[in-house]
C-alpha positions in Angstrom: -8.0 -19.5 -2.4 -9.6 -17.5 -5.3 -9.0 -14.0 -3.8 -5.1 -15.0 -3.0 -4.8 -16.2 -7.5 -6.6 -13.0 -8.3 -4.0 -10.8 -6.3 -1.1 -12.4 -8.7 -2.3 -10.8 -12.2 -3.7 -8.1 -10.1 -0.4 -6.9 -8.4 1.2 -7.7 -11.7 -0.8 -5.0 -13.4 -0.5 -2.8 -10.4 3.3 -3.4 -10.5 3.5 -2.5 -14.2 1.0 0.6 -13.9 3.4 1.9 -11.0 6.5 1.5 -12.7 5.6 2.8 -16.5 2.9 5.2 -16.0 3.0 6.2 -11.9 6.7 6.7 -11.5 7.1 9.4 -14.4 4.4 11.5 -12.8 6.1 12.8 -9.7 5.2 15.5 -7.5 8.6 16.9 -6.5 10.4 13.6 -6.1 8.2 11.6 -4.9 4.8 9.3 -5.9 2.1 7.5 -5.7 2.7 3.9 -4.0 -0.7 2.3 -5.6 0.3 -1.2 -4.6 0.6 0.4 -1.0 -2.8 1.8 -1.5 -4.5 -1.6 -2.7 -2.9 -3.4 -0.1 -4.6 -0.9 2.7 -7.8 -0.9 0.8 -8.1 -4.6 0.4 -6.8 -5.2 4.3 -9.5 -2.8 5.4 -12.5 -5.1 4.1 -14.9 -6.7 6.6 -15.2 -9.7 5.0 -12.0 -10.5 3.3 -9.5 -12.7 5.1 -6.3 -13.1 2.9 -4.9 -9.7 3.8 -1.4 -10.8 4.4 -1.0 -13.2 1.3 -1.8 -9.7 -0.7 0.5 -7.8 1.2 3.6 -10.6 1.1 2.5 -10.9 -3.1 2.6 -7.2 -3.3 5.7 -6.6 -1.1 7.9 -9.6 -3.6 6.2 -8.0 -7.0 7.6 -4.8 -5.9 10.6 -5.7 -4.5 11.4 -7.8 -7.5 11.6 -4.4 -9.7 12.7 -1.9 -7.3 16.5 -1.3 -6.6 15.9 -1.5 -2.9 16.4 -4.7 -1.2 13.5 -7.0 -1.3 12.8 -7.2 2.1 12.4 -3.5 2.5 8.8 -3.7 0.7 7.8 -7.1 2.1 8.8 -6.0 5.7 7.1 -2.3 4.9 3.8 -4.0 3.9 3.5 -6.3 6.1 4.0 -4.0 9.0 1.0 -1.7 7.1 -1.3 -4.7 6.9 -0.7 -5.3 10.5 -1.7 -1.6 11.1 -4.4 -2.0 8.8 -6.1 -5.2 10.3 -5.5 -3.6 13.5 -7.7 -0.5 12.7 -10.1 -2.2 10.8 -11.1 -3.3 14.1 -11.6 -0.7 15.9 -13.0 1.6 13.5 -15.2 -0.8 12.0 -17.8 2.4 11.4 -15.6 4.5 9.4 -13.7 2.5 7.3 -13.1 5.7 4.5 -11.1 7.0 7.5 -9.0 4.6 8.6 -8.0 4.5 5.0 -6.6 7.7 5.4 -5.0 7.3 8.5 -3.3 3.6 7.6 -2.6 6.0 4.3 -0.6 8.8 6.2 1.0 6.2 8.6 2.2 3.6 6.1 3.8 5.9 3.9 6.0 7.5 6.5 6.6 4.4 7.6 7.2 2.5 4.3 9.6 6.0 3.7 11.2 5.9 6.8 12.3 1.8 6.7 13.5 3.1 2.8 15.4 6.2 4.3 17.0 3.8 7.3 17.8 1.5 5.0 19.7 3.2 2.3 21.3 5.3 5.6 22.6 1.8 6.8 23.6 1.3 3.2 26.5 3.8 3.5 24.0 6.2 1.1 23.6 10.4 2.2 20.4 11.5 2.9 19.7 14.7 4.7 16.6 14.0 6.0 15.2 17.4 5.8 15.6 16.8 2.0 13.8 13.8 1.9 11.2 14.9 4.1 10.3 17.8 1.9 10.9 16.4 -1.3 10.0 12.3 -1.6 8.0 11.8 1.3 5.9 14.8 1.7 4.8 15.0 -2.0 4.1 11.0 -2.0 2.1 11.2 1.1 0.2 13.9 -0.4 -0.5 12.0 -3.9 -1.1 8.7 -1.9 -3.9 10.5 0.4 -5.4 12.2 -2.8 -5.8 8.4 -4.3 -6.4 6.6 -1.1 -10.6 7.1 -1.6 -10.8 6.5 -5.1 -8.6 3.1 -4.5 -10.3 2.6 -2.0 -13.8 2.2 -3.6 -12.7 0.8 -6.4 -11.2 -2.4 -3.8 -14.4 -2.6 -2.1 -16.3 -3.3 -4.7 -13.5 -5.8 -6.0 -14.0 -7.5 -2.4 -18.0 -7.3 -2.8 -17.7 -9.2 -5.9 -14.7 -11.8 -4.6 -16.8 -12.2 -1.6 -20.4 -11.9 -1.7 -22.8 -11.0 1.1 -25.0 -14.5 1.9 -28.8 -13.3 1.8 -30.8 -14.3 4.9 -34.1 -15.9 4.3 
C-alpha cells in the first residue's frame, strides 16, 4: 500500500519536472519521457510488486496534461509494464540491460500508438519526419537517462522495500 501513496507525489513531481523543465530541452523535436523511464525502472525491481498501479498512476498524471487522449499514455504504459515484467523475468541477471532494451522498445512503441493515433485523428504525419525528428532524438535522450534513472529507482525500491536479514 505504501509504495502505490508514494507513486502519487512522486509522479506528480515527475509530471511537473517533464512538463516545465524536460519539455523545453528538446533534441530536434523530441524528449525525454522520464515518467516512461521511472515506470521501466520501478517495473524492473525484484522485489517490488505494484508495477502496474505505478504505470496506470503515471499513464492518468500524464494523460491529464498532455493534449493526447488519455488513454494513449495509460494504454502505452501499461503495454511497457507488461514488457517490462516480462523481461524482468527472464533476464533476471542483467537487469541494467533490460532497462535499455524495455527503453528502446517502449519508446517506439509509446511513439508509434501516439503517431497511430493522431493518424486516426485525421492529423498528417509523414512518418519519415517523425521518425527522424521526434522519435529518433527521444529514444536517444531516453537511453542516455535510462541508467541514471534507473539507479536512482533502485535504490528508491531498496529503501520502500527492504531486504529481510537471515539469521
Amino acid at each position: 500500500m505504501l509504495p502505490t501513496l508514494a507513486a502519487i507525489p512522486i509522479f506528480t513531481l515527475l509530471v511537473i519536472f517533464q512538463t516545465s523543465i524536460v519539455s523545453y530541452v528538446p533534441l530536434l523535436y523530441g524528449y525525454a519521457d522520464i515518467v516512461l523511464l521511472v515506470i521501466i525502472a520501478w517495473a524492473l525491481q525484484e522485489n517490488v510488486k505494484t508495477a502496474w498501479q505505478w504505470s496506470i498512476l503515471g499513464g492518468l498524471m500524464v494523460g491529464w496534461v498532455s493534449a493526447m487522449h488519455i488513454a494513449i499514455p495509460i494504454v502505452s504504459y501499461l503495454g511497457i509494464t507488461a514488457l517490462a515484467l516480462i523481461i524482468r523475468q527472464r533476464i533476471w541477471q542483467l537487469p541494467i540491460l533490460a532497462m535499455f532494451v524495455v527503453t528502446l522498445i517502449g519508446t517506439l512503441f509509446s511513439h508509434a500508438l501516439s503517431a497511430l493515433m493522431l493518424s486516426i485523428g485525421g492529423t498528417a504525419l509523414p512518418w519519415q519526419d517523425t521518425l527522424q525528428l521526434i522519435t529518433l532524438p527521444s529514444l536517444f535522450l531516453n537511453i542516455l537517462l535510462a541508467a541514471p534513472v534507473y539507479a536512482i529507482i533502485r535504490d528508491f525500491a531498496n529503501w520502500m522495500h527492504p531486504e529481510e536479514i537471515q539469521i
